[in-house]
C-alpha positions in Angstrom: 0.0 0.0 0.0 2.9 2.3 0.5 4.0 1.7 -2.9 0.8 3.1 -4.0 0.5 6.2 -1.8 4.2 6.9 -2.7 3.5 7.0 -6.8 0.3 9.4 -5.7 2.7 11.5 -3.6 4.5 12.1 -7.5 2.1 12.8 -8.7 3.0 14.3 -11.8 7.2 13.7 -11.4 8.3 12.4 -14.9 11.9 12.2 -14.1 13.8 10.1 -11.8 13.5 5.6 -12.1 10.7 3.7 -10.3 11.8 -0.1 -9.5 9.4 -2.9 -10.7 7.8 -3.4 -7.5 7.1 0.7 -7.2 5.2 0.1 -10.6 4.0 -3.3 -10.4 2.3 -2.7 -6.6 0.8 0.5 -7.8 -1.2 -1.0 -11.1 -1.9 -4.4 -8.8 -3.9 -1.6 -6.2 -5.3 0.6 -8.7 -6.6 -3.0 -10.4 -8.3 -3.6 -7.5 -9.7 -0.5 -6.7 -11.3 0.1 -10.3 -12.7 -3.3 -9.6 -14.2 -2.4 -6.4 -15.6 0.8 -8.0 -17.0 -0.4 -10.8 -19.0 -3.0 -8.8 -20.3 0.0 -6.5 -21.1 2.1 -9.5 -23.0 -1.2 -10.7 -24.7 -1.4 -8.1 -25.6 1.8 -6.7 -26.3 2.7 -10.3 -24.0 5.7 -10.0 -21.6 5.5 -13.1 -19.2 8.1 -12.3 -17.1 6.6 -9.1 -15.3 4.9 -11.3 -15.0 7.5 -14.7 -13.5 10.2 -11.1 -11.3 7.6 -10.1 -9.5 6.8 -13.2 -9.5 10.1 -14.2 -7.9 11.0 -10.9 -4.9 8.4 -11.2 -4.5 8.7 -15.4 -1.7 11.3 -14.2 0.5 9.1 -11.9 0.1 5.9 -14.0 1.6 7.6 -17.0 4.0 9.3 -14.8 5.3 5.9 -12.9 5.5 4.3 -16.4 8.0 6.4 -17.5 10.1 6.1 -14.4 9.4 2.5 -15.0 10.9 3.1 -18.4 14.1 5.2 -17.0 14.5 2.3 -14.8 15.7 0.3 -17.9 17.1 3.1 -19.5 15.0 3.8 -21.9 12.9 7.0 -22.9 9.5 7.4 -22.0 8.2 7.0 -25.1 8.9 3.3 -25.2 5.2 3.4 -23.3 3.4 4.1 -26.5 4.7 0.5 -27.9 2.3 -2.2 -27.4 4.1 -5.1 -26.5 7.7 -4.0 -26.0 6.2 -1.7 -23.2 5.2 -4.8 -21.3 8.0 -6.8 -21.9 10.2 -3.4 -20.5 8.2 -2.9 -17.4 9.1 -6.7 -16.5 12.9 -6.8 -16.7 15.0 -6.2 -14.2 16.0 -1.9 -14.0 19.5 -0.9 -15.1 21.9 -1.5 -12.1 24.1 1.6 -11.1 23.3 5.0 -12.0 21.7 5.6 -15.5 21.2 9.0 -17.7 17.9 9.0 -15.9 19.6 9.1 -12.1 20.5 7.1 -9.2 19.6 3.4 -9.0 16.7 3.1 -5.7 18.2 -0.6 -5.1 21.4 0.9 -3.3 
């Protein structure tokens, strides 16, 4: 949960590396809570929890994918590509300092 409250906290900080737990703990908790919204908007009857919600977060999910990106030393950019994107946010981040800053493992 920290991890998720952390990438909040940046909200809108484009530079700097996230690790793959950072990124991978924040889309795991903003799965679930888009989950849990969209079953109260279904049943309530509401239809704009969840529209707010993910309208609220679209700013630090782009933003902690392209930290996630610096983390393997690539450009931001690389998150427009369908599949290589994925493939990116799973390897292992750069180890030692990259163009993008200090490695958050040491």
């Amino acid at each position: 949960m920290n991890y998720y409250i952390d990438v909040l906290k940046n909200y809108a900080v484009f530079t700097g590396r996230a690790r793959r737990q950072e990124y991978w703990m924040f889309i795991l908790f903003n799965m679930v809570a888009s989950v849990l919204l969209s079953f109260v908007d279904g049943l309530l009857g509401l239809g704009f929890l969840y529209l707010l919600y993910s309208l609220g977060v679209l700013i630090p999910n782009i933003a902690v994918g392209i930290r996630r990106m610096h983390d393997v030393d690539k450009s931001g950019w690389f998150l427009l590509i369908p599949v290589y994107n994925l493939i990116l946010a799973c390897s292992a981040g750069t180890s030692g300092d990259n163009r993008f800053g200090e490695d958050s493992k040491a």
